[in-house]
C-alpha positions as CSV (number, residue, x, y, z in Angstrom):
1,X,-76.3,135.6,191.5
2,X,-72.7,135.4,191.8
3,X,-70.2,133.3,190.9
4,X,-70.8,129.6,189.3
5,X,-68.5,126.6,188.9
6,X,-68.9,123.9,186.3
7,X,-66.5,120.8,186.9
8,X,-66.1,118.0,184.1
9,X,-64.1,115.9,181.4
10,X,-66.4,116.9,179.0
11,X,-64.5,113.8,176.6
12,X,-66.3,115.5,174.0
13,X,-68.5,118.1,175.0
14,X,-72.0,117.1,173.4
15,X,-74.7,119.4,172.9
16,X,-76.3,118.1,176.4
17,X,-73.0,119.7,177.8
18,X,-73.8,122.6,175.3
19,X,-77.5,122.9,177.3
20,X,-75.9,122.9,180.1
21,X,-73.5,125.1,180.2
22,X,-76.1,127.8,178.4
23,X,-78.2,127.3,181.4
24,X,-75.7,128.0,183.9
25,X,-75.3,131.1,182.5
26,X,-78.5,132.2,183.2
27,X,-78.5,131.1,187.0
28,X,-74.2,133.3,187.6
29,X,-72.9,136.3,186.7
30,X,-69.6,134.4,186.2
31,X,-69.1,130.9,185.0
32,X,-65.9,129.2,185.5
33,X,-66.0,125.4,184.1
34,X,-63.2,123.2,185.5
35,X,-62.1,121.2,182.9
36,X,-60.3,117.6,184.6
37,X,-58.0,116.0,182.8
38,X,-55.2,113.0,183.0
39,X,-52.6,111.7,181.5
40,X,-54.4,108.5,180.2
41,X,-57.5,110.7,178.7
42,X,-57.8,109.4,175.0
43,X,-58.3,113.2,174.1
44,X,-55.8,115.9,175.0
45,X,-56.9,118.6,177.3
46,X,-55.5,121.4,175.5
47,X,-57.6,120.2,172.5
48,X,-61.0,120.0,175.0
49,X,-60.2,123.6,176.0
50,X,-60.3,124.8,172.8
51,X,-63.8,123.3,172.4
52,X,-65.0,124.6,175.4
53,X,-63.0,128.0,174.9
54,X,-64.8,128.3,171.3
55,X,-68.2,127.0,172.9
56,X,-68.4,129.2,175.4
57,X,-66.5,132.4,175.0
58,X,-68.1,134.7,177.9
59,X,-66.7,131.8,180.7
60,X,-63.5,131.2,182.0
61,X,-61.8,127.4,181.2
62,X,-59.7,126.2,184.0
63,X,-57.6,123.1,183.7
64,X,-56.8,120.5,186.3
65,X,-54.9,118.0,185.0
66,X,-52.7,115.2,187.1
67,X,-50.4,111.7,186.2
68,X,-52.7,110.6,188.7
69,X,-55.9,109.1,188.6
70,X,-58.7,112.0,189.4
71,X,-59.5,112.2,192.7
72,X,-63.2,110.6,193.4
73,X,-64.2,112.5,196.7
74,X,-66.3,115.7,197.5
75,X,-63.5,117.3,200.0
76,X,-60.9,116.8,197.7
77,X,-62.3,118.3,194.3
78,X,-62.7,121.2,196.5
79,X,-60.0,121.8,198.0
80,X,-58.3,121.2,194.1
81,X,-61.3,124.1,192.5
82,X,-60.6,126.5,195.7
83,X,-56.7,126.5,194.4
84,X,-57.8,126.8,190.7
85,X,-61.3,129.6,191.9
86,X,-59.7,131.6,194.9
87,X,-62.7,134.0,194.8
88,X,-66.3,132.5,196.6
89,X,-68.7,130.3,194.6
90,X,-71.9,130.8,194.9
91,X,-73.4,128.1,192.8
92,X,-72.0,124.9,191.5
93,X,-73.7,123.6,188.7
94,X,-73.9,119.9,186.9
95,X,-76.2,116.7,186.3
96,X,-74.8,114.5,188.6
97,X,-75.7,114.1,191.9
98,X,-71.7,114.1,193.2
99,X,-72.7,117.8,192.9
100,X,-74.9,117.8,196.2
101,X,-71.4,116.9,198.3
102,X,-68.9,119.3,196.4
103,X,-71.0,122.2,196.9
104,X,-71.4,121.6,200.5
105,X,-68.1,121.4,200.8
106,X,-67.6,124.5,198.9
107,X,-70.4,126.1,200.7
108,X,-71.9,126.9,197.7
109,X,-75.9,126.7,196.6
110,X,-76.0,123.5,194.2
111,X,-77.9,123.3,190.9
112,X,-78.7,120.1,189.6
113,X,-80.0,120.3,185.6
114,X,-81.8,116.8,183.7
115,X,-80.3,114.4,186.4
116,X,-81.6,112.0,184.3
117,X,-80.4,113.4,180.8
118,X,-83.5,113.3,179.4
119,X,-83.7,116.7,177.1
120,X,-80.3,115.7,175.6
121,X,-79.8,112.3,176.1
122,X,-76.0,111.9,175.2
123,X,-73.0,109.8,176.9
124,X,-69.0,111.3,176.1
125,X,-68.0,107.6,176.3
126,X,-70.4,106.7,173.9
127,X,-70.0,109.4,171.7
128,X,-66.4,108.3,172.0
129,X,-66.9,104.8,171.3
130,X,-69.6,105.2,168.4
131,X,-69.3,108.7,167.0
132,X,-71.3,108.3,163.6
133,X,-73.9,107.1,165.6
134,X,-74.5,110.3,167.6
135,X,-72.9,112.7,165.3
136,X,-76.0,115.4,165.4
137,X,-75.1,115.3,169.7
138,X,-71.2,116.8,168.6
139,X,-71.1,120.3,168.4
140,X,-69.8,121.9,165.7
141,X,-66.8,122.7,166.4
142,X,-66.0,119.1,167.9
143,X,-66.8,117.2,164.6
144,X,-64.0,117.6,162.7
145,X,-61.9,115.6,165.5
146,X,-63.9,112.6,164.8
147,X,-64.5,112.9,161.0
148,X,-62.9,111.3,157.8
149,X,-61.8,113.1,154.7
150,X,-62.2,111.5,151.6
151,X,-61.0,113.7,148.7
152,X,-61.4,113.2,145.0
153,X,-58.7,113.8,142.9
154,X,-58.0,113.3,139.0
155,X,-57.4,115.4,135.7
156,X,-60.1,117.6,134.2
157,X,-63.6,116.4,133.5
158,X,-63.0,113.3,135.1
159,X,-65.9,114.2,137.2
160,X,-64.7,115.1,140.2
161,X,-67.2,117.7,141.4
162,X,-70.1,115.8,140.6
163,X,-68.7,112.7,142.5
164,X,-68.4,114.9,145.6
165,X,-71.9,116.3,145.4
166,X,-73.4,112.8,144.6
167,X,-71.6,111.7,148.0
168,X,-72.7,114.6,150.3
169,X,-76.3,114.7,149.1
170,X,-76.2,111.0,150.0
171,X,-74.1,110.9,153.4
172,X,-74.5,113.9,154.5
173,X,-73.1,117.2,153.6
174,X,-72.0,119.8,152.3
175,X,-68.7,119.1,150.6
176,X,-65.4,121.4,149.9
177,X,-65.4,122.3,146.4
178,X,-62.9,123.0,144.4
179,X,-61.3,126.7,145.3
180,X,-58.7,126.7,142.1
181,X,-62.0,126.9,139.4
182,X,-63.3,130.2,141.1
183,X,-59.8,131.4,141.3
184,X,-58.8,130.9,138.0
185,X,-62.2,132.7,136.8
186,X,-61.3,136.2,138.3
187,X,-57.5,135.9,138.2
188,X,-55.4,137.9,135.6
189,X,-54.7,136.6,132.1
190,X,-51.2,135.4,131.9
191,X,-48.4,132.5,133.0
192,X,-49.4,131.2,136.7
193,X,-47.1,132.5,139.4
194,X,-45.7,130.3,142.4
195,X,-47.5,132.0,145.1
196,X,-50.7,131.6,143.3
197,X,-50.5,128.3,143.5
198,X,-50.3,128.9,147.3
199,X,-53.0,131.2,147.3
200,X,-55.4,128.3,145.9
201,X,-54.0,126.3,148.5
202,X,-55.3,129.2,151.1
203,X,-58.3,129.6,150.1
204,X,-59.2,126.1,149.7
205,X,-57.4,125.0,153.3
206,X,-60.0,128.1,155.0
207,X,-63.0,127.0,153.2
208,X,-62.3,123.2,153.9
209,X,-61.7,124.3,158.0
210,X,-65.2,126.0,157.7
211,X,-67.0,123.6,156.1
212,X,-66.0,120.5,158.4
213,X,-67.8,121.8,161.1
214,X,-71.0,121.6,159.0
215,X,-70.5,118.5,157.1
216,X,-71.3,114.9,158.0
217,X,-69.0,111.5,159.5
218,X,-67.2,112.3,156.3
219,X,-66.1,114.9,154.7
220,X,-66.0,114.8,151.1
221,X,-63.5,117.4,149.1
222,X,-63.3,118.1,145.8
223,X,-59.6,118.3,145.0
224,X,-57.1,119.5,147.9
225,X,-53.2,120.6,148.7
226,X,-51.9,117.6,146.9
227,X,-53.9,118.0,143.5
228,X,-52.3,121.6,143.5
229,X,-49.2,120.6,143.7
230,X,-49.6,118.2,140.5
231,X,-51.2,121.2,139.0
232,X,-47.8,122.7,139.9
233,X,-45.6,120.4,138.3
234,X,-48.1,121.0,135.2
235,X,-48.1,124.6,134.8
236,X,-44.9,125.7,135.8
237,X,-42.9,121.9,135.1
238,X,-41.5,121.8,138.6
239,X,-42.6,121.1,142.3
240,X,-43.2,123.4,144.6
241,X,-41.3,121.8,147.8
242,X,-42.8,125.0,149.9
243,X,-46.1,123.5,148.2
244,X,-45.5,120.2,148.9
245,X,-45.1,120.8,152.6
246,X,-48.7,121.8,152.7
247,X,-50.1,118.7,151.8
248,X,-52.4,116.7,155.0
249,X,-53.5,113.7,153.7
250,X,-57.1,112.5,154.2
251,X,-57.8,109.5,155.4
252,X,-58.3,108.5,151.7
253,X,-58.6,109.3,148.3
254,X,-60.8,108.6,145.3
255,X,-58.5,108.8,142.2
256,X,-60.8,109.3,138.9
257,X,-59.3,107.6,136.0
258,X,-59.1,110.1,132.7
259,X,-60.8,107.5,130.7
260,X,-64.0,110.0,130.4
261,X,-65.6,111.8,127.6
262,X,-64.3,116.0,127.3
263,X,-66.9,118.2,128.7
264,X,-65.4,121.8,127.1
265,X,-64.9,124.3,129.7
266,X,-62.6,127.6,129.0
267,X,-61.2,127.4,132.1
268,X,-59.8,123.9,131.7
269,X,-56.3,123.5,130.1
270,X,-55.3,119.7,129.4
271,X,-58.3,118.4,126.5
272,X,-56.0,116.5,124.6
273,X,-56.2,112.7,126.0
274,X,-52.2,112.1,126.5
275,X,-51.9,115.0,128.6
276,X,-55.0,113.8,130.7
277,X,-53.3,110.8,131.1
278,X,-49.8,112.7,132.1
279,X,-51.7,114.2,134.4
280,X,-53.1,111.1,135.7
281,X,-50.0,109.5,136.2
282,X,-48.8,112.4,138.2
283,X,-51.1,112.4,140.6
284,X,-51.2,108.7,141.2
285,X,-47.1,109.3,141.3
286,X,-47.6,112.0,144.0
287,X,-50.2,109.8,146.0
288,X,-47.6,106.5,146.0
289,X,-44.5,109.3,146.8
290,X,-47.0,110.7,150.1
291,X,-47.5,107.5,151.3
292,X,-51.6,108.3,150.6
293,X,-54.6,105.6,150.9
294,X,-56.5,105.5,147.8
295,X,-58.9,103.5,145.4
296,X,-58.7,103.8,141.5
297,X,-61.9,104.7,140.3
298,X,-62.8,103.7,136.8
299,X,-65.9,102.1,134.4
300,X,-68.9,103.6,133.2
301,X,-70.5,106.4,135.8
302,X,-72.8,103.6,137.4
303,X,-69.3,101.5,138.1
304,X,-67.8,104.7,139.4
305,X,-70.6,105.6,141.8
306,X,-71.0,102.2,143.0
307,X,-67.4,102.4,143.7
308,X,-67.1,105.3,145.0
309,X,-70.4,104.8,147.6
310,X,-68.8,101.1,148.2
311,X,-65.4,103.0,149.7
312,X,-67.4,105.2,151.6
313,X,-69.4,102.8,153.1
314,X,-66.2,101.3,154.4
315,X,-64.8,104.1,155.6
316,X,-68.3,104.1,158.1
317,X,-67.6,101.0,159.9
318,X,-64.7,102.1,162.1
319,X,-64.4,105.7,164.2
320,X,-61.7,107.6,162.7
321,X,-58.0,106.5,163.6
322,X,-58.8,102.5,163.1
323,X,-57.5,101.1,160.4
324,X,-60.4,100.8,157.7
325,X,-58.7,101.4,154.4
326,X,-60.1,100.0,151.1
């Protein structure tokens, strides 16, 4: 079969692109996809590499990318993927019928899949423009460059957890729970260390990674970087700059009030209702000193959850990296 040659922008890949590509590999030995790219494209190529790297590990990802505008003809594009493919091509592969020119010109065999995109009927530039709308078209490892974080922070059984599994089951999940409880169930009795704290950080940071590729428009988090650095200040009474470096604010934060009844829990520290509200202060502190979006959320649980769904229905109407902030 020989070799094969996929050329595109692929501004994101979708999981048309995805069906594509898989069924390229099954008409070459050896895929090479030409990734095209300019200056003005509203997503980096290095980042659409990555996709496409992570995609589709058995085939090679060239770039071609230019201050210029792309070139629009047959002859030229070859000439361009003979520089980038110096081997022969065989087959050239796509859903466009530009492909019928371009492999002529490469003397190549061409291979036009669903012209008319009708198993996977996805557009990049709408995808691009309305993401939420076609978010089961992303492939996994695409989402989390379109998705919102919205992370729920506040003192002990303020109801945190719950919150965040209320929101996922409604929007779409799952969310990133909480990696300091599980920690701090198998950890060794005694005063916290330092690097623990960075060690909650860790595990919460990889689970967080792993679970945005699962999760919905918006990823809901229980807790995060900047909660553990509070907890810091708490245990050891001082920050942690090395801590504090860590933190990547979401888009924005639910802050739960401490205003809520005690559930008992050994492995929570702070019952007693001035330190919840020490605590509380500190992390609304740290949010204001980060610069971080956030809504108080307060009231009975009905008045919390209609909040809390009211904020997220906000965050819905605009495509990350507009300005949608409660």
């Amino acid at each position: 079969m020989g070799n094969g040659i996929i050329l595109g922008r692929f501004m994101p890949p979708h999981e048309g692109h995805v069906a594509l590509v898989r069924t390229a590999t099954y008409l070459v030995d050896r895929l090479t996809i030409v990734l095209a790219c300019a200056k003005s494209d509203p997503i980096p190529a290095g980042i659409r590499q990555s996709w496409m790297e992570s995609l589709f590990p058995k085939a090679s990802v060239v770039l071609h990318c230019t201050d210029e505008p792309l070139p629009t003809d047959s002859p030229a594009w070859a000439g361009i993927i003979r520089q980038l493919h110096p081997e022969p091509i065989h087959r050239v592969i796509g859903s466009e019928d530009y492909l019928v020119p371009l492999a002529k010109a490469l003397s190549a065999q061409h291979f036009i899949l669903d012209p008319m995109w009708m198993a996977f009927p996805a557009n990049s530039a709408d995808i691009r423009h309305a993401p939420y709308a076609h978010w089961f078209s992303l492939p996994s490892y695409v989402r989390p460059w379109f998705q919102k974080r919205l992370t729920l922070v506040g003192p002990e059984s303020t109801g945190k957890s719950y919150m965040a599994d209320l929101l996922a089951r409604k929007f779409g999940g799952p969310y990133v729970p909480e990696y300091g409880r599980p920690y701090e169930h198998y950890r060794s009795p005694g005063d916290y260390r330092p690097e623990e704290l960075h060690y909650i950080v860790d595990g919460h940071v990889a689970h967080r990674k792993t679970l945005s590729m699962k999760a919905g428009p918006v990823l809901f988090e229980d807790t995060d970087p900047l909660l553990t650095a509070v907890w810091a200040e708490m245990l050891l009474g001082k920050s942690l700059p090395s801590l504090e470096a860590r933190i990547e604010l979401p888009e924005h934060y639910l802050l739960l009030d401490a205003n809520t009844p005690w559930a008992e829990d050994p492995l929570r520290y702070y019952a007693k209702q001035e330190m919840r509200a020490k605590f509380f202060a500190k992390i609304e502190a740290k949010l204001k000193a980060h610069g971080a979006s956030y809504t108080l959320i307060h009231g009975s649980f009905a008045e919390r959850e209609a909040q809390a769904i009211a904020v997220v229905e906000d965050m819905l109407k605009t495509p990350k990296g507009q300005s949608n902030a409660p």
